[in-house]
N, C-alpha and C positions, 0 to 999 in steps of 0.2 A: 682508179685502182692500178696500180704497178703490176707488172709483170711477174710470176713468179721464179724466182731466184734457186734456185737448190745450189747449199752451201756443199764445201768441200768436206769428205769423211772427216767427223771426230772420233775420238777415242772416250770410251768407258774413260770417268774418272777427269776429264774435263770440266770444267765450271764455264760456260755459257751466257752471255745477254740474253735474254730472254722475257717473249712476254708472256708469260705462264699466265695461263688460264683462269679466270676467277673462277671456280669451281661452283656448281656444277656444272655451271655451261662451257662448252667447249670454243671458246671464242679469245682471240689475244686479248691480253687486259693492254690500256693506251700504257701503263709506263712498265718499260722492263727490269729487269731486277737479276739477279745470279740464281742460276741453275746449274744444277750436278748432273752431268749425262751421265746414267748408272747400263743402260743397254745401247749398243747402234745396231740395226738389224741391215741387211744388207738385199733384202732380196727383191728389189728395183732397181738395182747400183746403175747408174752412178746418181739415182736421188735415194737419200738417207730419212729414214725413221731413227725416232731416237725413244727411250722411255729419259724424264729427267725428274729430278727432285725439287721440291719448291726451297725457294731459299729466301732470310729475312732477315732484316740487322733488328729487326721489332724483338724484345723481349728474351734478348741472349742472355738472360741471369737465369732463369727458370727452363730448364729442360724437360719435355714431356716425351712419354713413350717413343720412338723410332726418329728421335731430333739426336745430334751432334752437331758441336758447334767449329766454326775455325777461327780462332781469336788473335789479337794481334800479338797478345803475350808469348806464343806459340813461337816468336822469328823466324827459322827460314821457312817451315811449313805455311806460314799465313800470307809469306812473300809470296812463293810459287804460286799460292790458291788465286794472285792477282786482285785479291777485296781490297776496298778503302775502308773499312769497318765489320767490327765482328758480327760475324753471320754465322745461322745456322741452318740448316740442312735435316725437311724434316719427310721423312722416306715413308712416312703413310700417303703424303699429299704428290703420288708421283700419275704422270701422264706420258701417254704415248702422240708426241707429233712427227709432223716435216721437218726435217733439218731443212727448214727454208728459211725466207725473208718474210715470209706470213708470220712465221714466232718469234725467231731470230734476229739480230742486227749488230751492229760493229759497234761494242763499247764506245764509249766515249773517248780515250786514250789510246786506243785500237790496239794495244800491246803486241799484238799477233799481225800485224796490217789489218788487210781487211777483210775478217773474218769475225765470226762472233766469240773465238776463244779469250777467254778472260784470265784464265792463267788451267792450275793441272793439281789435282789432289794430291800432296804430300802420301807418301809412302807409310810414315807414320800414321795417317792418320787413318788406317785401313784398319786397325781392332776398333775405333766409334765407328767408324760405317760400319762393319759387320755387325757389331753389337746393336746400331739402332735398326739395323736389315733384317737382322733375326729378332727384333721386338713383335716387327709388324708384320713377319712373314711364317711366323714359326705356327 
């Protein structure tokens, strides 16, 4: 087992490597996938919690309650987002971990060096996140 890592502060609104949880259990799942860091809490600094949102290129036609997608039809928004394929982002299935190397890991491309940022939520695309926030939070 490796040592653990505590990565550098991200920012709310990040997209993330990540190896989100197969739910229920709380445990990395073996392949990582994009993640939306929707909180960073701070109150360990300088090791980081994060809450993040699950993300999936599985079934981007069909959108269910508290899902928004980021598609590549979108241009500069889907560029920033850093995805290779439309993904969506679905904010009922969110958890709270370590911004470490227990969840996290450095894409494959590394865009950011070496870090797990994979790119940063388009400005635009902040009324579907509210909209699917207030689906599952209202």
């Amino acid at each position: 087992m490796q040592p653990k890592l505590w990565w550098p502060k991200p920012q709310a609104g990040e997209i993330a490597w990540c190896h989100f949880p197969e739910l229920p259990a709380l445990q990395p799942a073996p392949k990582p996938r994009p993640a939306l860091v929707v909180r960073v809490f701070e109150d360990d600094s300088p090791h980081f919690r994060v809450i993040v949102a699950y993300g999936t290129s599985q079934k981007t036609r069909s959108l269910r309650r508290g899902e928004f997608l980021i598609a590549n039809s979108l241009g500069d928004p889907y560029r920033l987002s850093g995805l290779s394929v439309d993904t969506k982002f679905n904010l009922a299935a969110v958890v709270e971990l370590d911004y470490s190397n227990e969840w996290f890991k450095v894409p494959p491309a590394a865009p950011f060096g070496q870090k797990p940022k994979l790119g940063l939520l388009h400005a635009s695309l902040m009324r579907s996140f509210q909209a699917a926030w207030t689906a599952v939070n209202s």
